[in-house]
Backbone as CSV, one residue per row, in Angstrom:
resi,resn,N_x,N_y,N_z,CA_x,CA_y,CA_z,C_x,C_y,C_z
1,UNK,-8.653,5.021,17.011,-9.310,4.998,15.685,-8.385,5.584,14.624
2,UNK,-8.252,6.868,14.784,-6.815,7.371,13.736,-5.769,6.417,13.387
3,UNK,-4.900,6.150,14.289,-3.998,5.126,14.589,-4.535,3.808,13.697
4,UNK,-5.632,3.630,14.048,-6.313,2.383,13.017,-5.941,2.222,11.438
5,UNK,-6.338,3.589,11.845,-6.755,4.407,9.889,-5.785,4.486,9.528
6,UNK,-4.697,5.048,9.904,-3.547,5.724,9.155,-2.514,4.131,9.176
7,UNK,-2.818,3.425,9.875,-2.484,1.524,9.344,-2.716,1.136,8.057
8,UNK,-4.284,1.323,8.368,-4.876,1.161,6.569,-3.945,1.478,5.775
9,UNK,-4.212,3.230,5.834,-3.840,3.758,4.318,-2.540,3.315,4.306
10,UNK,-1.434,3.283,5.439,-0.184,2.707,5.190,-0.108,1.685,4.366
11,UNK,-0.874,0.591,4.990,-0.944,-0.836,4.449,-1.238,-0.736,2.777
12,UNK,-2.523,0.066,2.365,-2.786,0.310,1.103,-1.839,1.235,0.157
13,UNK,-1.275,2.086,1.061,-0.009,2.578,-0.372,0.801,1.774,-0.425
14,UNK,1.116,0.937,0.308,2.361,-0.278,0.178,1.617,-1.371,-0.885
15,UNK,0.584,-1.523,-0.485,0.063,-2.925,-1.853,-0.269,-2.089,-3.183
16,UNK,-0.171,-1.145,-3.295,-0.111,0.031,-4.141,1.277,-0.475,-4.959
17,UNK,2.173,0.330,-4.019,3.241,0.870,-4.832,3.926,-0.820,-5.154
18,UNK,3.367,-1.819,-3.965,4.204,-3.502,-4.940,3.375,-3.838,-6.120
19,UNK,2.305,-3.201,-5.687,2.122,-3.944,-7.445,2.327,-3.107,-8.577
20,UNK,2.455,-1.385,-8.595,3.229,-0.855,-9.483,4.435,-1.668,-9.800
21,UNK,5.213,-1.917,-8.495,6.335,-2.594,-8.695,6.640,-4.107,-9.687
22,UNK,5.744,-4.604,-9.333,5.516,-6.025,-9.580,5.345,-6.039,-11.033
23,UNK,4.027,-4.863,-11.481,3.693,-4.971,-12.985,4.726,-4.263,-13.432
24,UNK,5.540,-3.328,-12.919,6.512,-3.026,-13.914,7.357,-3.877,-14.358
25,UNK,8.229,-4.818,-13.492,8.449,-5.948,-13.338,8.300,-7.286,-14.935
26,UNK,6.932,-7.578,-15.086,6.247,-8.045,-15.645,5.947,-7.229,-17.114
C-alpha cells in the first residue's frame, strides 16, 4: 500500500513540475 502511494505522489509531483514546465514554456 505505501509503495502504492508514494507512486502516486511521485507520479503527481512530476505532472506538477511538467506543467510548471510546460506553462513556463508557453
Amino acid at each position: 500500500m505505501l509503495s502504492i502511494l508514494h507512486r502516486l505522489s511521485l507520479k503527481l509531483k512530476d505532472a506538477e513540475e511538467e506543467g510548471k514546465s510546460s506553462l513556463d514554456l508557453e
